[in-house]
VOBA-1610 file (N, C-alpha, C; in pm, whole numbers, padded with zeros to 5 digits, always signed):
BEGIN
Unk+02969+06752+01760Unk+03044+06755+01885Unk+03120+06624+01901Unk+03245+06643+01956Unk+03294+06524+01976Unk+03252+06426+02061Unk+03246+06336+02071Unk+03194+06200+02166Unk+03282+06198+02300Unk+03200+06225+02415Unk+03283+06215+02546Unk+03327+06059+02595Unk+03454+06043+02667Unk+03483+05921+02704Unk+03443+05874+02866Unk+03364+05754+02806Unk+03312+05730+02970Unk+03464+05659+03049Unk+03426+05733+03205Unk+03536+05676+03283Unk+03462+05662+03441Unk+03531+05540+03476Unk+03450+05517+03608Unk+03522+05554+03717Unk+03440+05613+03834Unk+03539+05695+03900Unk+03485+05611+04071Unk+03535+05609+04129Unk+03460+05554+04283Unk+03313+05511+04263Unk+03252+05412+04174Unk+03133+05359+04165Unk+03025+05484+04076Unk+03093+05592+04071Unk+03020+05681+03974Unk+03067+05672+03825Unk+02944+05746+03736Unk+03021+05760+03587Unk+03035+05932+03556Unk+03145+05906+03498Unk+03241+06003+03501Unk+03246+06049+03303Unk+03238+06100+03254Unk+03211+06149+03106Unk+03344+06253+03094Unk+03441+06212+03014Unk+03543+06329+03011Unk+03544+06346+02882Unk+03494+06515+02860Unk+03462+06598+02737Unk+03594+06632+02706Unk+03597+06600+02541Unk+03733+06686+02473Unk+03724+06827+02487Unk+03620+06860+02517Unk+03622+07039+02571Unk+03667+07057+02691Unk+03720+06993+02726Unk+03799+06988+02841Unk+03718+07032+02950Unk+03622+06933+03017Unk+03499+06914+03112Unk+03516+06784+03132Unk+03433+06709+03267Unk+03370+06627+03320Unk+03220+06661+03342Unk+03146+06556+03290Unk+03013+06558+03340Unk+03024+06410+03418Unk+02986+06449+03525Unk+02949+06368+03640Unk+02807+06308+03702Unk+02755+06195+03613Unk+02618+06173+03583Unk+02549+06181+03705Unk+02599+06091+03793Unk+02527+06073+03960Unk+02473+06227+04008Unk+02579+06335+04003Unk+02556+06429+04047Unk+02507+06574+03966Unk+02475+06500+03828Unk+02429+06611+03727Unk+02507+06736+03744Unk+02612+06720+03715Unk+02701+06819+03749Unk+02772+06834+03617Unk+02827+06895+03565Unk+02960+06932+03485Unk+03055+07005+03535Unk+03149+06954+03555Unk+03307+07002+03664Unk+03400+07050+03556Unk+03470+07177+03600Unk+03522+07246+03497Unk+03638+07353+03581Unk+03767+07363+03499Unk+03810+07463+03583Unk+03920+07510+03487Unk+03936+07644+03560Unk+04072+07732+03484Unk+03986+07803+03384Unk+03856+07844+03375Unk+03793+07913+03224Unk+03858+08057+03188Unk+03921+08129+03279Unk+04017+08255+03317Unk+03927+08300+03210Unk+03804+08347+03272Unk+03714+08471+03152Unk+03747+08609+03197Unk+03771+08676+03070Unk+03802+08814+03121Unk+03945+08827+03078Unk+04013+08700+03024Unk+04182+08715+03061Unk+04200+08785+02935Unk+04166+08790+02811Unk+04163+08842+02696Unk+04149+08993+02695Unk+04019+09036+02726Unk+04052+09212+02748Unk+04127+09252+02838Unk+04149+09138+02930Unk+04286+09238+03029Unk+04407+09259+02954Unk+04424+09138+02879Unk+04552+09191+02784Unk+04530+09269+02738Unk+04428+09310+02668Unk+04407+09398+02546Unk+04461+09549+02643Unk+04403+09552+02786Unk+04360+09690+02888Unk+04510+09708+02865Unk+04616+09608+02875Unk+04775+09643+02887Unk+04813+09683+02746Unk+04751+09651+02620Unk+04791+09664+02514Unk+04871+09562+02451Unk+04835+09458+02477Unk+04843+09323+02390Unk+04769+09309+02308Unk+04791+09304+02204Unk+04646+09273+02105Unk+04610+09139+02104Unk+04514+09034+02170Unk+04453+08933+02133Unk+04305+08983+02145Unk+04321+08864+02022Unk+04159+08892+01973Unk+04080+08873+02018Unk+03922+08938+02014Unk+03806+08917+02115Unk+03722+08800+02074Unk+03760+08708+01960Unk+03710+08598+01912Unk+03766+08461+02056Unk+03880+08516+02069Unk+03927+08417+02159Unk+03814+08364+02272Unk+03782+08474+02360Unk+03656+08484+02448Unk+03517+08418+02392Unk+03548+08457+02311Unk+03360+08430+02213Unk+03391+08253+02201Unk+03463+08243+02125Unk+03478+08054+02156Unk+03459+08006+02251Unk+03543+08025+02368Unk+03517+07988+02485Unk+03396+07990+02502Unk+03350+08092+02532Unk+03173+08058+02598Unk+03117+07986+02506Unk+03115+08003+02342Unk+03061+07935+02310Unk+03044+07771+02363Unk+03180+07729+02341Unk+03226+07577+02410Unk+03145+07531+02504Unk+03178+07646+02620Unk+03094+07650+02764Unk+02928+07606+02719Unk+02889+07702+02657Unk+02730+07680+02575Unk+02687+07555+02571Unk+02776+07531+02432Unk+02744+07397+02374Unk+02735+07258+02473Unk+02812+07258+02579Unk+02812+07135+02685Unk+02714+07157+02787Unk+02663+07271+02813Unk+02568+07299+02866Unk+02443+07247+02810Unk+02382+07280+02689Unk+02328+07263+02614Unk+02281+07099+02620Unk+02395+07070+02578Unk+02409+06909+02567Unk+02376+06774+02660Unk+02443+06834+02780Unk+02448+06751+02876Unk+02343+06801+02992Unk+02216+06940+02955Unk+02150+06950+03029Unk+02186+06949+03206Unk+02277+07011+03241Unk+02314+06969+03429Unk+02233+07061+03473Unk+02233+06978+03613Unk+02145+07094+03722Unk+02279+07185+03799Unk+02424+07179+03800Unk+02487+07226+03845Unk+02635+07255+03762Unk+02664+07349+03794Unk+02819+07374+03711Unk+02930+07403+03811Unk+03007+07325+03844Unk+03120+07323+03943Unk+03239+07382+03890Unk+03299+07472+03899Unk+03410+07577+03904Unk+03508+07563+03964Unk+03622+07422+03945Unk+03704+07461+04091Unk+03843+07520+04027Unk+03833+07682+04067Unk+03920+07779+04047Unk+03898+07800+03914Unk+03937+07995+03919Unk+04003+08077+03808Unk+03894+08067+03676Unk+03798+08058+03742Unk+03663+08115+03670Unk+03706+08227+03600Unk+03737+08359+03674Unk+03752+08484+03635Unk+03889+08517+03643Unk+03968+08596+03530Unk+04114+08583+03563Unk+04161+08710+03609Unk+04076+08850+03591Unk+04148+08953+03765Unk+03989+09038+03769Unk+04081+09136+03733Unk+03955+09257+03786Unk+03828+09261+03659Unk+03738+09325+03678Unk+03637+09347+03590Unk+03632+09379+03461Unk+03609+09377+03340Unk+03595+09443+03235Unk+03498+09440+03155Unk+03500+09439+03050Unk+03407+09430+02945Unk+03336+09288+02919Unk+03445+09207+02913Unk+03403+09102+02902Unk+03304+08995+02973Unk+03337+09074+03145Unk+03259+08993+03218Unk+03137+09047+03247Unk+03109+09172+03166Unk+02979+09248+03181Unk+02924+09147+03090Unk+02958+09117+02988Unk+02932+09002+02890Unk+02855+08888+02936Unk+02957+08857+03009Unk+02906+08696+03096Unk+02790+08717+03201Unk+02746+08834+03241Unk+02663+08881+03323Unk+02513+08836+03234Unk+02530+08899+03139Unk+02403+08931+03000Unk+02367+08751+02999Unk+02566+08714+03008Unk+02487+08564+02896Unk+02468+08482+03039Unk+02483+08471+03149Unk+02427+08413+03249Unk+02320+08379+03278Unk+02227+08519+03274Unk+02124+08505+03244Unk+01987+08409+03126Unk+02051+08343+03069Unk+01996+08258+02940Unk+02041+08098+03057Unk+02077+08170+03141Unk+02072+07989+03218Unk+02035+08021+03403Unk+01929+08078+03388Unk+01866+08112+03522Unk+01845+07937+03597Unk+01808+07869+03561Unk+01812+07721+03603Unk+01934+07637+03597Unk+02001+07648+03584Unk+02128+07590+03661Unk+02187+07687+03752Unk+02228+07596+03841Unk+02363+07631+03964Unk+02476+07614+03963Unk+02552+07763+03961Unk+02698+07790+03921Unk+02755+07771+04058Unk+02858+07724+04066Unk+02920+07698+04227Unk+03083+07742+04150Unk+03141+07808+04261Unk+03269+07855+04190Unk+03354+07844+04355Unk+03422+07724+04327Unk+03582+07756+04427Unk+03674+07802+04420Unk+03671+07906+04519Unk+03750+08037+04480Unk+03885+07988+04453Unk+03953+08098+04322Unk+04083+08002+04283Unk+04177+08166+04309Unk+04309+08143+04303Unk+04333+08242+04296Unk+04337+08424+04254Unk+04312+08330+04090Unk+04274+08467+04030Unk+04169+08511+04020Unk+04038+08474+04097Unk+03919+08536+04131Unk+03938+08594+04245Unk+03932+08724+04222Unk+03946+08832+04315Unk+03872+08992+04311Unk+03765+08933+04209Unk+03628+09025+04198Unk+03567+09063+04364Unk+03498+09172+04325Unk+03422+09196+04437Unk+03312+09113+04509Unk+03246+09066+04582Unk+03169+08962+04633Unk+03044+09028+04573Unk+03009+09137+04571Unk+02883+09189+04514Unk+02902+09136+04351Unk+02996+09168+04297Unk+02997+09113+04165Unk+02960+08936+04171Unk+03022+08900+04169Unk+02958+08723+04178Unk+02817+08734+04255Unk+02769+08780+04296Unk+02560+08771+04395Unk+02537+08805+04238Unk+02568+08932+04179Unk+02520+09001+04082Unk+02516+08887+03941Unk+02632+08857+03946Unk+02654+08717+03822Unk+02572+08561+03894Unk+02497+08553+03979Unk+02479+08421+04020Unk+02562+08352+04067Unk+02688+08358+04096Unk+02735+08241+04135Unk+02806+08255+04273Unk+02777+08124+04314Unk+02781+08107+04448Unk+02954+08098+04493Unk+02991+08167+04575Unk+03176+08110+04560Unk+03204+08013+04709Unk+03248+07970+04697Unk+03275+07873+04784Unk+03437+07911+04829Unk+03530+07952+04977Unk+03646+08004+04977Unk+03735+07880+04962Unk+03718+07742+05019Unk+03836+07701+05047Unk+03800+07529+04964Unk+03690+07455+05031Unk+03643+07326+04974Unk+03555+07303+04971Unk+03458+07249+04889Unk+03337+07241+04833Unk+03295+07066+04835Unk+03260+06994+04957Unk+03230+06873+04905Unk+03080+06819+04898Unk+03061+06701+04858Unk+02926+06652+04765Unk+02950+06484+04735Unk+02807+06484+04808Unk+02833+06232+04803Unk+03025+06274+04834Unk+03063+06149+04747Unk+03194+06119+04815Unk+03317+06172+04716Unk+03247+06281+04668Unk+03321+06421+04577Unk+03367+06527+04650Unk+03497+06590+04672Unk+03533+06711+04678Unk+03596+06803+04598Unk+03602+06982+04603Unk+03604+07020+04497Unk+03758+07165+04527Unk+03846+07133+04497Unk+03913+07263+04552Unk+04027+07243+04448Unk+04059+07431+04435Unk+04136+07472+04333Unk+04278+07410+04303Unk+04382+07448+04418Unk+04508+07387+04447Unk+04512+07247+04542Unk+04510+07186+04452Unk+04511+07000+04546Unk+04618+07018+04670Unk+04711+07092+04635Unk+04838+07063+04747Unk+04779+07188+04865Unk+04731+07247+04888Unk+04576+07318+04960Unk+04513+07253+05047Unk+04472+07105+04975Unk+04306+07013+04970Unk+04325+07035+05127Unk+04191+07057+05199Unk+04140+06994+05332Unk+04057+06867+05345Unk+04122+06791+05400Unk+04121+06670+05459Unk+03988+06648+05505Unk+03872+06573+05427Unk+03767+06555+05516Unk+03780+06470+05645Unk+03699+06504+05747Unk+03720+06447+05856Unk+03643+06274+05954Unk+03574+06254+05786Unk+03509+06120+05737Unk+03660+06023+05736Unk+03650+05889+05800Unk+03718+05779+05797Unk+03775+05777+05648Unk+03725+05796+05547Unk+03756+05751+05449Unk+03752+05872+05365Unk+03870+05930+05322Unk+03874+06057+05243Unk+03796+06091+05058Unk+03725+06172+05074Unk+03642+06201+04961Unk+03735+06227+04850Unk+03718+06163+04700Unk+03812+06161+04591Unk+03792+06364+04541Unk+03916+06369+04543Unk+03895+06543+04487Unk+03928+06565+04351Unk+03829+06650+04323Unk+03884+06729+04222Unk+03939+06863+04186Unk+04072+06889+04108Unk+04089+07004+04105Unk+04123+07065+03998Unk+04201+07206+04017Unk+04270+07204+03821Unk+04405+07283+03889Unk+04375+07401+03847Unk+04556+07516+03869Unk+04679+07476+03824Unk+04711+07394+03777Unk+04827+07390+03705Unk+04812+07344+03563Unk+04713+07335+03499Unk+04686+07343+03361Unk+04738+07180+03334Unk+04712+07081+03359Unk+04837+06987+03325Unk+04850+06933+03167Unk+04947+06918+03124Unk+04979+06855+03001Unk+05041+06708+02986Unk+05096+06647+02860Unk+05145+06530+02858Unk+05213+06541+02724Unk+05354+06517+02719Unk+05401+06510+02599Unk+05423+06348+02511Unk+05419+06369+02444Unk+05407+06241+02339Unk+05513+06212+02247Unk+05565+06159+02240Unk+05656+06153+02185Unk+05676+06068+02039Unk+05747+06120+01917Unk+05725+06050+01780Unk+05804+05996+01748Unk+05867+05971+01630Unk+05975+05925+01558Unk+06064+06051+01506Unk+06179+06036+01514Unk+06299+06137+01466Unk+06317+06231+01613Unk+06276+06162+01683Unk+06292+06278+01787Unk+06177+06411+01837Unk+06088+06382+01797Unk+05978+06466+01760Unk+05897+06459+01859Unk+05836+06577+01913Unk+05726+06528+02033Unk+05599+06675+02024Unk+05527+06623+02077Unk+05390+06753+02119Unk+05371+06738+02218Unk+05271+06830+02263Unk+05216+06849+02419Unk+05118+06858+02393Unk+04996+06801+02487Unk+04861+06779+02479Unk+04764+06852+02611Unk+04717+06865+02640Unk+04664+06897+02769Unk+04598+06778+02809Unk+04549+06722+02945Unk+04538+06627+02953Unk+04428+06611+03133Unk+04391+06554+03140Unk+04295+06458+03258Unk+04399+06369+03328Unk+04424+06449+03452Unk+04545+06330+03481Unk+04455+06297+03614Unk+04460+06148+03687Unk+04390+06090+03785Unk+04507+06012+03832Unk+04507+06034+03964Unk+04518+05985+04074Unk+04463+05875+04152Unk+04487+05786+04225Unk+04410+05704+04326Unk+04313+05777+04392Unk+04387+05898+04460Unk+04281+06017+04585Unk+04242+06141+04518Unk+04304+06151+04369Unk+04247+06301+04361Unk+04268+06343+04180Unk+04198+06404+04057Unk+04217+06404+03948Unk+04208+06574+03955Unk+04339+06597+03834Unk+04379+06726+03788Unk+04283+06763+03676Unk+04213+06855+03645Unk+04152+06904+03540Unk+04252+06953+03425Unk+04224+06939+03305Unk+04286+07046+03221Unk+04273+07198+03200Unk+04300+07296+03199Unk+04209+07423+03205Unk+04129+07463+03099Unk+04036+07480+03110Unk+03910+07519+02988Unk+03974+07595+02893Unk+04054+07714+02913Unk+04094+07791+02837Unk+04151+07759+02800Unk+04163+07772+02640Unk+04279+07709+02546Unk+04411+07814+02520Unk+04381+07986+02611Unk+04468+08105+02633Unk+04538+08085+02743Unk+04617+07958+02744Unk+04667+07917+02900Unk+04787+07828+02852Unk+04901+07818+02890Unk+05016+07671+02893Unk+05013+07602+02913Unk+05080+07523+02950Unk+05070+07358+03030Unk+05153+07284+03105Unk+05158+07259+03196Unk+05301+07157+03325Unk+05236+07022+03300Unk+05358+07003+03223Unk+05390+06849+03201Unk+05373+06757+03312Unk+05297+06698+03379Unk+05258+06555+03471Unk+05365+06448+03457Unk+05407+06400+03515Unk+05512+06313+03586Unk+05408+06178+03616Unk+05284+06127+03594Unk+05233+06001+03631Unk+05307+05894+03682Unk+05245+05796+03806Unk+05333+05761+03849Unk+05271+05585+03812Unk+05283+05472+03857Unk+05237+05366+03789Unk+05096+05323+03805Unk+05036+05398+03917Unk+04863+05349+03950Unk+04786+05493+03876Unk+04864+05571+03897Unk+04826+05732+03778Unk+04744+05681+03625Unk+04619+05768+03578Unk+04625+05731+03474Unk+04567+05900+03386Unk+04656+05878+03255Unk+04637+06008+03207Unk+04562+06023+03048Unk+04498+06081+03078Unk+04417+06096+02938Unk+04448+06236+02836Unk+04527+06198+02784Unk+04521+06291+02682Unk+04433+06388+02574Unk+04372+06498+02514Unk+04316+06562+02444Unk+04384+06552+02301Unk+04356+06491+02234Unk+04430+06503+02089Unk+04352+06490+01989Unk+04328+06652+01923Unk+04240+06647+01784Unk+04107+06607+01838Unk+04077+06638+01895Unk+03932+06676+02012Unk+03856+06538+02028Unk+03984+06450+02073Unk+03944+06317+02127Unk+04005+06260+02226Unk+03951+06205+02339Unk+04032+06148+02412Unk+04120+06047+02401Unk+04243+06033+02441Unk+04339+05923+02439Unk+04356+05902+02581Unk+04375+05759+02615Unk+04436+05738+02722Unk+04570+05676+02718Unk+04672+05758+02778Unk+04818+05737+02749Unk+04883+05575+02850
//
């Protein structure tokens, strides 16, 4: 597994996984968002052919940091699930179960729009709008965020726009990376799913952005 990069965040330590996760030591948490499970057989339901290996990685991924980093909680903010039901998430039902001791917390993101009996049935708890914790908050669309009503506003986290960072080479040449972009008040997740695009981040001079490249962190 690749080696996570420690980062210090408001007096906490902050672990940012090239699997595109935070484990958040203070709060034994692993923060994660955009996993859009399910998004694979929905294509397939339209008649796209992507492959069902795609899915199977993913969780695996999911697994392995679980595994690893042992948390008492798994924070979801947004697009856990990417629409209606299928095969796949009967799947995730089965493999849920192999982690009866942790707590799934899921802020509802857009494209979770399952039935509420379905999530009781899968364990996980959904949370509609903001989810906060110590001097952590947790919500899907930052431009959304509700304002805690504490003197001093809780640092958020979120994901929904997948963010990226392009890099640029010699001859004119550039890539795109997915990336950990942070803020002073609030840090963008990358989306778990690697079946997803990316909006290029604009960082501004107190901004700092960490890049994913070749399943290591860079900080740009």
């Amino acid at each position: 597994m690749a080696a996570p990069f420690y980062h210090k965040l408001h007096g906490n330590s902050c672990w940012l996984i090239p699997e595109r996760m935070i484990f958040w030591e203070e709060g034994k948490s692993l923060i994660v968002s955009d996993l859009h499970f399910g998004k694979t057989g929905h294509f397939r339901k339209e008649g796209i052919p992507v492959p069902a290996s795609v899915y199977k990685e993913d969780m695996q991924r999911l697994v392995s940091q679980l595994q690893y980093f042992q948390p008492q909680h798994l924070v979801v903010v947004g697009d856990m699930f990417h629409s209606k039901a299928n095969k796949e998430l009967e799947f995730f039902i089965k493999w849920r179960n192999d982690f009866p001791h942790i707590d799934f917390k899921l802020v509802k993101g857009n494209h979770d729009i399952l039935n509420p009996q379905w999530y009781q049935k899968a364990g996980v708890a959904v949370i509609n709008d903001q989810f906060s914790v110590s001097n952590f908050s947790f919500v899907h669309d930052i431009t959304t965020a509700i304002q805690p009503q504490s003197p001093v506003s809780d640092y958020i986290f979120s994901g929904h726009i997948h963010p990226g960072v392009r890099i640029s080479g010699g001859g004119r040449q550039s890539l795109e990376f997915p990336c950990f972009y942070f803020t002073p008040s609030f840090c963008v997740l990358p989306a778990f799913s690697r079946f997803t695009g990316l909006a290029m981040v604009r960082p501004k001079e107190d901004d700092q952005v960490f890049a994913i490249v070749n399943q290591t962190i860079i900080e740009i």
